[in-house]
N, C-alpha and C positions, 0 to 999 in steps of 0.2 A: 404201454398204451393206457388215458384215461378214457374213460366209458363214461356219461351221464345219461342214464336210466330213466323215465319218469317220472324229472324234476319237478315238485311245485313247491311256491314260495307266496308268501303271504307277508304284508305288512296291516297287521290288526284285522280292516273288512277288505280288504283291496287285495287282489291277486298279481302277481308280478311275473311267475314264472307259469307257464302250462304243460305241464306235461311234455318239459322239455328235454328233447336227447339229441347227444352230442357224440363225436367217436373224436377223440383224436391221436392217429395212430403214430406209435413209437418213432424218433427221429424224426418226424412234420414237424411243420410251421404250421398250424390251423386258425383261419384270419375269419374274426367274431365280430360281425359287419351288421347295422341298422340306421335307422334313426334316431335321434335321443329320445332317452325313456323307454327305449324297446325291453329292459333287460338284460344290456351287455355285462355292467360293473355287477349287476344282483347276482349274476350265474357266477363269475368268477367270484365272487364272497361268498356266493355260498360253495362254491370247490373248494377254498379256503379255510371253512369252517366260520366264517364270522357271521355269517347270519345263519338263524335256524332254518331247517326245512321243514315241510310238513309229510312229504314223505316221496320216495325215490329212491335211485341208487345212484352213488359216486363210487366207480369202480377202479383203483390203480392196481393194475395186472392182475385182475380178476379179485381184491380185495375189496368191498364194501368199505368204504372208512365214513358213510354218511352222516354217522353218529358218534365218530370222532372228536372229541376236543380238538378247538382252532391249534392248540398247541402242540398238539400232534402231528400233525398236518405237515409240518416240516420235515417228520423223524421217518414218516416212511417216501419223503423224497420231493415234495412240492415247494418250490419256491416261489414268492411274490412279490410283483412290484407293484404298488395301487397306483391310483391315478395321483396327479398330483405328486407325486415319489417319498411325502414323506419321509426325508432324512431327517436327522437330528440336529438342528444347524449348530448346536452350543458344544457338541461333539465334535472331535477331529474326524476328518476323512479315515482313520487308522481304526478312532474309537468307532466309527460309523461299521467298519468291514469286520472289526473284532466281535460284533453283538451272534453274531452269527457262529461263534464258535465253539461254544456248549453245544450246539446239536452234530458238531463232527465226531471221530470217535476219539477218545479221552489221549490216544498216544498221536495225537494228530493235529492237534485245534492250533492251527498256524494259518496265516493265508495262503489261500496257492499260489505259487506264483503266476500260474500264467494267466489269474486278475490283472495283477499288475502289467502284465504282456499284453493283454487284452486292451486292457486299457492305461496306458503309462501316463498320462496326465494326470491320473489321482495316486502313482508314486512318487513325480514331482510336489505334491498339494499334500499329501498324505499330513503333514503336520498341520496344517490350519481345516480354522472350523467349515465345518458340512456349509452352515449359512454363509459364508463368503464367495461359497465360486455361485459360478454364474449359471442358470437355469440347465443347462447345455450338458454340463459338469455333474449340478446333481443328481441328473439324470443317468448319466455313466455311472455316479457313484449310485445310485436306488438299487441298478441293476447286479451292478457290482457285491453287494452285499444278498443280492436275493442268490448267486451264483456261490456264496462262501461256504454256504453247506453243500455244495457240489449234488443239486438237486436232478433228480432224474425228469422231473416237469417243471418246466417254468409258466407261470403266468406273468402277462404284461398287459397292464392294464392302459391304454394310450398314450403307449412313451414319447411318441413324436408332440404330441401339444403341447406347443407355446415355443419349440425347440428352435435353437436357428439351423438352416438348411445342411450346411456342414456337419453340425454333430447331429442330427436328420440321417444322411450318408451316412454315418459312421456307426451311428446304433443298429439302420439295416444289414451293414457290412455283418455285424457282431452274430446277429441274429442266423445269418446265412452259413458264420461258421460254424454256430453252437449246433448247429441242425446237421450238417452237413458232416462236420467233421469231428464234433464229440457223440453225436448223435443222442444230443438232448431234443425233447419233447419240447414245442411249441404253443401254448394258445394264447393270441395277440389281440387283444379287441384294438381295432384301429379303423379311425374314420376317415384318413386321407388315400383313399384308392388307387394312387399309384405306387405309392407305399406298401400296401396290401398287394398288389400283385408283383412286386420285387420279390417278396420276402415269404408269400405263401406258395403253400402245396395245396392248401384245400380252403376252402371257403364256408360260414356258416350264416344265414343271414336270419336276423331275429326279428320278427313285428308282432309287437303286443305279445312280448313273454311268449312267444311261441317259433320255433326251428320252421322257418317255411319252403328252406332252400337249401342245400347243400351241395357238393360234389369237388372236384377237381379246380383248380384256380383257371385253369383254359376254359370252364364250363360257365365260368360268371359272365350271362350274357347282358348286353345291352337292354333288354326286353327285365331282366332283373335288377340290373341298376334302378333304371326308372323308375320302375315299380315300387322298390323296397328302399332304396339309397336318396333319389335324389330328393333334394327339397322342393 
């Protein structure tokens, strides 16, 4: 389970997080829902370690790691895929999933295979570069490499944008079974809402750097749509 404690977050005079807490428990899906600029992407960088805190607690199984180096952050189980997915387009699909293999343990650093089960289009691709496949692709592949340390949490940072509808299906498929049936940890900031209630257990909604809502994905009523979601 990760815990977020009493988050807050600053850029220079501007406050961005408030006294934000979060739970999300062992094996969920927990769908990190607002408006833009609420502070979806700030929380999950700062779970990540990439941006500083000013102070709080980020809890993985009762560890505090808030003052952890970003590089850390892997070693006791966190995996991430940001927005935008960030591969390495001048790298192979291969070299893309290999980067990830210093943090396995030393008699191990192979891929798993059931990456490539997972996802068999980047065993086909594995030799050409990350930059050639298509939007859809490097999105399998972002995800695919956040999964090569066999992380106990994954963050995702809005895998579906820009995606076409098919690899759309196939990323929530993914999603469903990493929860379900590895019983990895979930937290998805996603903004397409029937998306988010495919693929979630629980719901977090943020306005203005602040948790205003929470509970059960059956519990995201209409009355909080509007309120907090719609434009």
């Amino acid at each position: 389970m990760l815990s977020v404690n009493g988050l807050n977050q600053r850029y220079g005079e501007s406050q961005t997080l408030w006294d934000l807490s979060i739970d999300a428990p062992k094996g969920q899906c927990t769908v990190v829902m607002g408006r833009n600029g609420v502070g979806k992407t700030t929380l999950l960088q700062s779970i990540m370690g990439l941006l500083n805190i000013d102070d709080g607690q980020i809890l993985m199984d009762g560890q505090d790691i808030a003052k952890a180096p970003a590089e850390k952050r892997p070693r006791v189980g966190i995996g991430y895929v940001p927005q935008g997915r960030q591969i390495f387009p001048r790298l192979t699909v291969q070299e893309n999933l290999e980067i990830g293999l210093p943090i396995r343990p030393k008699n191990d650093r192979k891929i798993p295979e059931h990456i490539f089960e997972m996802f068999p289009v980047l065993h086909e691709m594995r030799h050409r570069n990350g930059g050639d496949l298509s939007g859809g692709q490097q999105q399998q592949l972002a995800i695919a490499r956040a999964l090569v340390i066999d992380p106990s949490v994954l963050l995702l940072d809005e895998p579906t944008e820009g995606i076409q509808p098919n690899i759309v299906q196939e990323i929530g498929d993914i999603i469903c079974q990493l929860n379900r049936e590895l019983g990895l940890t979930v937290i998805l900031v996603e903004q397409k809402l029937p998306f988010a209630r495919k693929v979630g257990d629980r719901f977090v909604l943020l306005d203005r750097g602040r948790n205003v809502a929470s509970g059960e994905m059956d519990d995201l009523s209409d009355d909080l749509i509007r309120q907090y979601l719609t434009v």
